[in-house]
N, C-alpha and C positions, 0 to 999 in steps of 0.2 A: 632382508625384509621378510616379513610373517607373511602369510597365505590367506589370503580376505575369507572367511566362512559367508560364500554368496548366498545362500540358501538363509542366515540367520545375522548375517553382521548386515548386510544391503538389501534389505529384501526390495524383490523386483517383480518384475511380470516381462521384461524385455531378454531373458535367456540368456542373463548376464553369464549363468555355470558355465557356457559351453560356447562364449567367444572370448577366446585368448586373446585376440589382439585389444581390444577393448579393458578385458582384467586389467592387461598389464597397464594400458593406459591409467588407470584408474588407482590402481594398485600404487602407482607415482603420484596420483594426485592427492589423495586421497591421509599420505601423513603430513600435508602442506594443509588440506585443511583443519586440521587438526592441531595444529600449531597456529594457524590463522584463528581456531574455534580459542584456544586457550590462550591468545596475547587480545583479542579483540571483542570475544565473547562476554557474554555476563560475567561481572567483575564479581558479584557476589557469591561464596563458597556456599553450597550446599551439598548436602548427603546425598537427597536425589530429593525429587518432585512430581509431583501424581498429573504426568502427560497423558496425550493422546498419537498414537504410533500407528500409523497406515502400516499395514502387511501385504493386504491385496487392492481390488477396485471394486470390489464385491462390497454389497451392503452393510456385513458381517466380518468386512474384513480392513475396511478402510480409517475404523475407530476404533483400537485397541485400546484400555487404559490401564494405567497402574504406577507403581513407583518408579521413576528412573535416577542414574546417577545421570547427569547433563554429559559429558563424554563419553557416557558409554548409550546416548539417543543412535536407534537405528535409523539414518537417514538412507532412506529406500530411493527409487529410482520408479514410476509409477507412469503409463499412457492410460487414458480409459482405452476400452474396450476396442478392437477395431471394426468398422463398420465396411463391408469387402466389398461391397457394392455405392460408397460414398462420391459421391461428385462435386466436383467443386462450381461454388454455389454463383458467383460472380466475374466481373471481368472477363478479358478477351479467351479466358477459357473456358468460358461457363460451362456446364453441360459434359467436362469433360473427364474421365475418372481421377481423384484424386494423387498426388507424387506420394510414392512410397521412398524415392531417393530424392536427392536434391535440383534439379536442375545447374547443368553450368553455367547458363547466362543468369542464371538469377541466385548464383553460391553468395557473392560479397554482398547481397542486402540481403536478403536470410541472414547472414554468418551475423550484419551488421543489429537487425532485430533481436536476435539468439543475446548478444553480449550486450545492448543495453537495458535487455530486460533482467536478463542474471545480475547484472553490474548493482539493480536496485535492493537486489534479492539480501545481501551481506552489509548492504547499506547502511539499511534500516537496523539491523544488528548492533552493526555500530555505535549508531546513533543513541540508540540506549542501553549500552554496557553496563550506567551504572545506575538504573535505575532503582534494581534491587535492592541497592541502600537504601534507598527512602520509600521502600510501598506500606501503602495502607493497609494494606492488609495481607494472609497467608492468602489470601482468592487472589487478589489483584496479583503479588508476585507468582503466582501458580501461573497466569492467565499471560503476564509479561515470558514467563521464558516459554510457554507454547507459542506463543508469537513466535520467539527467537526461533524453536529448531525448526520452524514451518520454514521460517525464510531460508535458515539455511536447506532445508531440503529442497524448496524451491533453486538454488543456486545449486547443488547437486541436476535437477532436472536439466537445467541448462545446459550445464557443463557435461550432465551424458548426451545430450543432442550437437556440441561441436567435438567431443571424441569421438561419435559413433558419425559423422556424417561429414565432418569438415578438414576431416587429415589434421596436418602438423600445423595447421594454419589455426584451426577448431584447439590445438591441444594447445597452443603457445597462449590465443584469449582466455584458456580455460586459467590459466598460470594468472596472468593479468587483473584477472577479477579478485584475486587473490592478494593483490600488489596494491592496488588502491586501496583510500584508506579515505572514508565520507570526512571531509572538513580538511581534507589534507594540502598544506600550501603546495607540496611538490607533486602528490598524485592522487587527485579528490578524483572522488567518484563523478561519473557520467553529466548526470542530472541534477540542478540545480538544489532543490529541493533536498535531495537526499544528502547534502554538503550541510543543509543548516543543524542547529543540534536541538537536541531535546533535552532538555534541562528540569524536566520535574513532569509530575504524571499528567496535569491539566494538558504540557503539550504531548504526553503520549496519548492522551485519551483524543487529542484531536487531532495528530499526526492518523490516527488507528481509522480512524473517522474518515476523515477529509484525504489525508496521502494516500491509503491504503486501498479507499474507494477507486480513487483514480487508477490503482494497480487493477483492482476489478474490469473495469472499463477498456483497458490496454488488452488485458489477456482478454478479454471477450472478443477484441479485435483481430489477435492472434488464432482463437480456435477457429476462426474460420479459414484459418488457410490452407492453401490447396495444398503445403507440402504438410501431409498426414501425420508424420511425429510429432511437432508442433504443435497442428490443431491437438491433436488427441492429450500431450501434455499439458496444454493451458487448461485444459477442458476439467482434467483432474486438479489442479493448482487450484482451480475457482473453487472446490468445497472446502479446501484451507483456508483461502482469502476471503471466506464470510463468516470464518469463527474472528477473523481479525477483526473485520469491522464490526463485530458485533461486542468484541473487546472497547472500541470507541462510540459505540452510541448507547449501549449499555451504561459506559463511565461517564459519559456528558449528562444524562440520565441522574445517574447517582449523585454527581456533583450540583449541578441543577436543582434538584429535591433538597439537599442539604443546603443549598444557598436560600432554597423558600420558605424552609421552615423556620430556619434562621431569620429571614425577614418578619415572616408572622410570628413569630414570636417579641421579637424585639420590637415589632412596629418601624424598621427602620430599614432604609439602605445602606445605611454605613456600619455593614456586618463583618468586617476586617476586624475591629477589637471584639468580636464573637467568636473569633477563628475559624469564617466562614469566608469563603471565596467570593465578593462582589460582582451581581451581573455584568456591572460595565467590565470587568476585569477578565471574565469571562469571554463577553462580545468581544475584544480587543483581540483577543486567544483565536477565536474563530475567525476576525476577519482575518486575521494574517496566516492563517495556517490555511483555510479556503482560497485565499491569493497566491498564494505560494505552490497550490495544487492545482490551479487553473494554469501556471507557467507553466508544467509537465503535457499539456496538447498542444504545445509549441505557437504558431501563426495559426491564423485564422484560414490561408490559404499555404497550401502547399505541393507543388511540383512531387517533389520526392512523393509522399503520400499517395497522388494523383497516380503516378507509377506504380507505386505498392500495389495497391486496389486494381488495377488493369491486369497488372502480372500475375494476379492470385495469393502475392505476398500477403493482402491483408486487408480485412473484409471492415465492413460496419457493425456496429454491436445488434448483436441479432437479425445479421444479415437477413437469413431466408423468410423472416417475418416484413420485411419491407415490403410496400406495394408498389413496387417500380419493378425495369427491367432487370433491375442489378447489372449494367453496364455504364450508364451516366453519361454515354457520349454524347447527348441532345440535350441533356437536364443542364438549369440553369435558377442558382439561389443568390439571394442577397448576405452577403456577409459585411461585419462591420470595418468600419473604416475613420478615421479622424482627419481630418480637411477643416484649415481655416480654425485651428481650435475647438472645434465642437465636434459632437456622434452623427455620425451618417450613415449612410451604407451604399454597397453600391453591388451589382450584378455579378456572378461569376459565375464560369462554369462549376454544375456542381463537383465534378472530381476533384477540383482544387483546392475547395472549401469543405474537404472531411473530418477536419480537425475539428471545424466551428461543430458540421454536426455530430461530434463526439460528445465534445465539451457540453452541447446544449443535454444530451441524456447525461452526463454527468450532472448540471446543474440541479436540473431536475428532481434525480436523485436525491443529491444532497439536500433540496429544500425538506425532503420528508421527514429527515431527522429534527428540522429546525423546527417542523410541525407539533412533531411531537414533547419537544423541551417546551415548545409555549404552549401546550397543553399540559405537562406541568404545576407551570407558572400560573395558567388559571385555576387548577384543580386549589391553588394554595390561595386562592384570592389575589394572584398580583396583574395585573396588567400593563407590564412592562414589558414588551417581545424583545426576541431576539429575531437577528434579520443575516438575512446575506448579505453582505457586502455589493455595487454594484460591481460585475466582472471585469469592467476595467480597472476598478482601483486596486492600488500597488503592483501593479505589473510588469513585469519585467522582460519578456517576450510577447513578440504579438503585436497589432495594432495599437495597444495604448500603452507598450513600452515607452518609457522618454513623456509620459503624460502625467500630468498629477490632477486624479479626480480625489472628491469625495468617496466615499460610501452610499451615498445618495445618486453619484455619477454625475454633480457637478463637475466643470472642469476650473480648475485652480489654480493661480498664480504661484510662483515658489516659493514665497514670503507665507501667502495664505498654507499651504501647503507643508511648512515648514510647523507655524503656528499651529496647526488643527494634527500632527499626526500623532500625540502624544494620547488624544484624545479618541485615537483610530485604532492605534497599532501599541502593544504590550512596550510600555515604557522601560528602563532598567529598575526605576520604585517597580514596577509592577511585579515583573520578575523575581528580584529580591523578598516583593512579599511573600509568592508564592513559593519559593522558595523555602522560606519563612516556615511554611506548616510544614512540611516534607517531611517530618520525621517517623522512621520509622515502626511499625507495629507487627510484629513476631507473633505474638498470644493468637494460638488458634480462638476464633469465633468475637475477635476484637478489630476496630477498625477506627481510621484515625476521624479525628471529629467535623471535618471540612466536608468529607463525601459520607453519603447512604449508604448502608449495605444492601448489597444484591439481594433480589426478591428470590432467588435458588442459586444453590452452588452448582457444582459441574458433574456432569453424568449422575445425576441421583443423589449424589454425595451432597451433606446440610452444609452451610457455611460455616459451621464450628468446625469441617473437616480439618487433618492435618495435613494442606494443600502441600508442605515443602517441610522439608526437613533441614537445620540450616547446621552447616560443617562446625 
């Protein structure tokens, strides 16, 4: 086996040159992903393509760009900065200096957090290996595979957090995440979500959107834990995970604009024989990919969680901004609930209900983007919005699992329910259509006729750049 160059093949900040036991570790794992990268990676051949490569945490050092070949991307190993004096902000430890090693009573839910967050990391890889056949354009395929080596370096982060911290226990899940396979009958990934596929760019632009956000949201939750590796890595992961979602609300963006001008122009909504994407086909897109990411904060109440939070395992998004004690043993919220058929709610302690208030700053979130696609739609003269879906419909965990609402948040018989979902949720026509347009466009500074181009290309570089160079 070759000798890793730590200083220029992993660049780090964690002193990887001068822990052997660690190397070696890595040194084993490390042609597995690499074989994981080349059977599950981007299917499409290229020469290389004009990335962005973290080296340090430093301002100057965290966005490198230039040509790369796709397996020879430096997937680095990166903590922010450490803070020596940091305390942990919440729970029955508040106040008290943050873990620089693990605790033993609380290794197997750490180890447990560590491997469903990696687990989504390679996931999402998967999930669109082969979109590079069909992009619209040298930006959008530039923009799909920075996506990919981010995740995988994000799965790198993980897997040096259970080599360096969880023994042979950490080294055996590090193998594991490597072994699953998103949509796999015998060994699918983790999380629901990350099992369904992406089938063309509308749902990468809303996977990028709506999935990706909710990884926002997760790690936000993560940086606040008292055990310091963790915080300090999620903490870094978050400046990757907003060139993502900005990869999805940029593209919803673009396709949005292209479906309005399409409309004013033709005077019509039926802009399918224009080779433009249809708002309802659109709305269909989002309600199910928005449903599908509301399943990833599990129940509305949760035991397990309630524990995390107490323990120091795992905080609230923007913990130290909250105006409460940050202990929650007195606090008491209404979370939702279905009784007798219809929406209610009912009292609980707030510990148990962290997920509801996850999800609500998720929701939140997400309206801003729908804000601005229906601003848009009025700049083009249309007044047709798009909407959130309500957060019970299509759910699959949760209180309004086993429920069939509208989008409105009616609730619905299974006849009714059967009848209305075609008009909810991306039918197989719809699919097909969309499909339909996928084809792809190579020619620097061309892009296919369904979506807009970007109002700037990447680091300085015009859209006509030559984002990829294809094998």
């Amino acid at each position: 086996m070759s000798t890793i160059n730590y200083s220029e093949r992993i660049p780090n900040n964690v002193n990887l040159s001068d822990d052997r036991r660690l190397q070696r570790a890595l040194e084993s794992w490390q042609p597995k992903f690499l074989s994981w990268w080349g059977e599950m990676g981007p299917a499409l051949p290229t020469t290389d393509v004009y990335l962005r490569t973290a080296v340090s945490v430093q301002r100057d050092g965290w966005a490198h760009f230039g040509h790369v070949a796709l397996p020879e991307y430096r997937w680095g190993i990166f903590l922010s900065e450490r803070q020596s004096e940091r305390t942990i902000a919440f729970g029955r430890h508040k106040g008290e200096k943050a873990w620089q090693q693990v605790p033993g009573e609380h290794r197997a839910d750490l180890q447990r957090l560590i491997v469903i967050q990696g687990d989504t990391e390679p996931a999402s890889v998967e999930q669109q290996r082969h979109l590079g056949a069909t992009a619209p354009s040298l930006y959008d395929l530039r923009n799909l595979f920075q996506v990919n080596v981010e995740e995988g370096r994000h799965l790198w982060a993980m897997v040096y957090l259970l080599h360096a911290y969880f023994g042979r226990d950490g080294r055996d899940e590090a193998e594991s995440l490597l072994l699953r396979n998103s949509g796999s009958e015998d060994a699918p990934r983790i999380l629901g979500a990350f099992n369904e596929p992406t089938p063309d760019w509308l749902a990468f632009y809303m996977f990028t959107y709506f999935t990706d956000r909710d990884g926002k949201y997760q790690l936000g939750t993560l940086k606040e834990s008292a055990f310091d590796p963790l915080a300090r890595t999620c903490d870094f992961m978050l400046k990757e995970e907003a060139h993502h979602m900005m990869v999805g609300t940029t593209g919803i963006d673009r396709v949005v604009t292209r479906t309005a001008e399409l409309m004013r122009e033709h005077d019509t909504d039926d802009i399918a024989r224009f080779g433009g994407i249809p708002l309802a086909v659109i709305q269909r897109y989002l309600n199910f990919h928005y449903s599908v990411s509301l399943d990833l904060f599990g129940s509305e109440t949760s035991t397990n969680v309630a524990n995390y939070f107490t323990n120091g395992l795992k905080g609230r998004w923007q913990e130290e901004r909250r105006k409460d004690d940050h202990v929650l043993t007195d606090g008491h919220v209404m979370v939702d609930a279905v009784a007798d058929g219809r929406l209610t709610t009912v009292e609980t302690p707030a510990l148990v209900a962290l997920n509801q208030d996850l999800r609500a700053e998720y929701t939140a979130d997400c309206g801003s983007g729908v804000t601005r696609w229906n601003r848009i739609l009025a700049d083009h003269g249309i007044d047709t919005p798009l909407t959130l879906p309500h957060h019970g419909f299509n759910r699959a965990v949760g209180a309004f699992a086993g429920c069939h609402l509208s989008p409105a948040g009616e609730f619905l018989t299974v006849e009714q329910w059967e009848a209305g979902r075609h008009a909810w949720l991306p039918s197989d026509a719809d699919m097909a259509f969309v499909s339909s347009l996928m084809r792809p466009v190579y020619e620097p500074g061309r892009i296919a006729s369904w979506v807009a181009p970007p109002r700037q290309g990447i680091n300085g570089q015009p859209f006509e750049y030559e984002y990829a160079h294809l094998a």
